[in-house]
Each structure stands twice: as structure tokens, then as C-alpha cells.
C-alpha positions as CSV (number, residue, x, y, z in Angstrom):
1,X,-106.3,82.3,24.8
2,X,-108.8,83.2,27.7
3,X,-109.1,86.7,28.3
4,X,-108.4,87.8,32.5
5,X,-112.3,89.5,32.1
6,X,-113.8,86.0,30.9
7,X,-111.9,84.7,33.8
8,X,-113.2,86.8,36.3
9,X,-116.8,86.5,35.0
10,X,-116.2,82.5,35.5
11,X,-114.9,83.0,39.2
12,X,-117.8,85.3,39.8
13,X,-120.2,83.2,38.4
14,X,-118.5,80.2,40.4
15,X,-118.3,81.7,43.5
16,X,-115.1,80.0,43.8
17,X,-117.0,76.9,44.2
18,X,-116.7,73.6,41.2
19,X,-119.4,74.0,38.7
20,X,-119.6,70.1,38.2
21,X,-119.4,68.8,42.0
22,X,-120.5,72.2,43.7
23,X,-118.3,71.4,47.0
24,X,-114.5,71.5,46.4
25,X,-113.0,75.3,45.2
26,X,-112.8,75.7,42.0
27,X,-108.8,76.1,40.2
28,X,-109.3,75.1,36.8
29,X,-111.3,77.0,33.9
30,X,-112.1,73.9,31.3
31,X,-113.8,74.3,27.8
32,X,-117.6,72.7,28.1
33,X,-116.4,71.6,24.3
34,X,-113.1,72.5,23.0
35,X,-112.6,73.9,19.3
36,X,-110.9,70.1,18.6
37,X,-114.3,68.2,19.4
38,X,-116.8,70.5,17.2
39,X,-116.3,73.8,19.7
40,X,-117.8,77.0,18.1
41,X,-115.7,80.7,18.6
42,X,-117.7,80.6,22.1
43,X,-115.2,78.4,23.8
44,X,-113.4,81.4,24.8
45,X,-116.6,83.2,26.0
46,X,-117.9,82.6,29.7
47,X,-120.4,80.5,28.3
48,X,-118.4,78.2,26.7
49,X,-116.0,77.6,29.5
50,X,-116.5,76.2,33.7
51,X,-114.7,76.5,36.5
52,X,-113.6,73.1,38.1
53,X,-112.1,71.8,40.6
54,X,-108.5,69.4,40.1
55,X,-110.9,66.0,40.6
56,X,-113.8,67.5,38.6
57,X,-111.2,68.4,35.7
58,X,-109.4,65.6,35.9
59,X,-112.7,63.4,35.5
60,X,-113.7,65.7,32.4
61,X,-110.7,64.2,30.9
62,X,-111.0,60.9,31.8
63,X,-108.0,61.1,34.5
64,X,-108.8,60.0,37.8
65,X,-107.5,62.0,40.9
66,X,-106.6,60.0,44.3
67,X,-107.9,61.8,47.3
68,X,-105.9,61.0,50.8
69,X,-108.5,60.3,53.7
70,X,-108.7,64.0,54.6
71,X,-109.9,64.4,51.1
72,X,-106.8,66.5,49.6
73,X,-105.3,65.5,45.9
């Protein structure tokens, strides 16, 4: 489980804003590589996580998001 102090480094390092697309805010913390897929004990550190947005988390799982024309999911 993230810790709420990992979390807040990640929305301060973020500024709110998607690591991956760097224009939509960011709602998601994702593991850069989860324990599952070869992940080391950092996927709970800061490093070892980003903050995403729904599309950009979505994508990282090979989902796709449908945006209405005013760009909203």
C-alpha cells in the first residue's frame, strides 16, 4: 500500500499536472513497474510511482479513454 507521504511527494512533484502528457490534472498514482512485471521494493517509493491523468492511466494499461469534443472522459 502507498503511504499518504509518498502521495503527497508525487502531487508535489506533479504539480497536479500528468507526468506522461503534462496537460490534463493528474488523479491517478500508477507503478512505473509493478512488483508483478519484475518491480523492485521501490514501487512504493516516489520514485517508483507517477501521477497520471484517467487517459494517461488508462493508455499505461492498454485501455483507451473516449474524450467528448470538449475533451472530458
Amino acid at each position: 500500500m502507498i503511504n499518504l507521504r509518498t502521495i503527497n511527494t508525487i502531487r508535489e512533484r506533479s504539480g497536479g499536472v500528468c507526468e506522461a502528457c503534462h496537460t490534463r490534472p493528474s488523479t491517478q498514482v500508477h507503478h512505473r513497474r509493478p512488483k508483478g512485471i519484475g518491480g523492485t521494493t521501490r514501487v512504493y517509493t516516489a520514485e517508483g510511482l507517477e501521477d497520471l491523468c484517467l487517459k494517461c492511466h488508462a493508455l499505461r494499461h492498454g485501455m483507451t479513454v473516449v474524450l467528448d469534443d470538449d475533451g472530458d472522459y
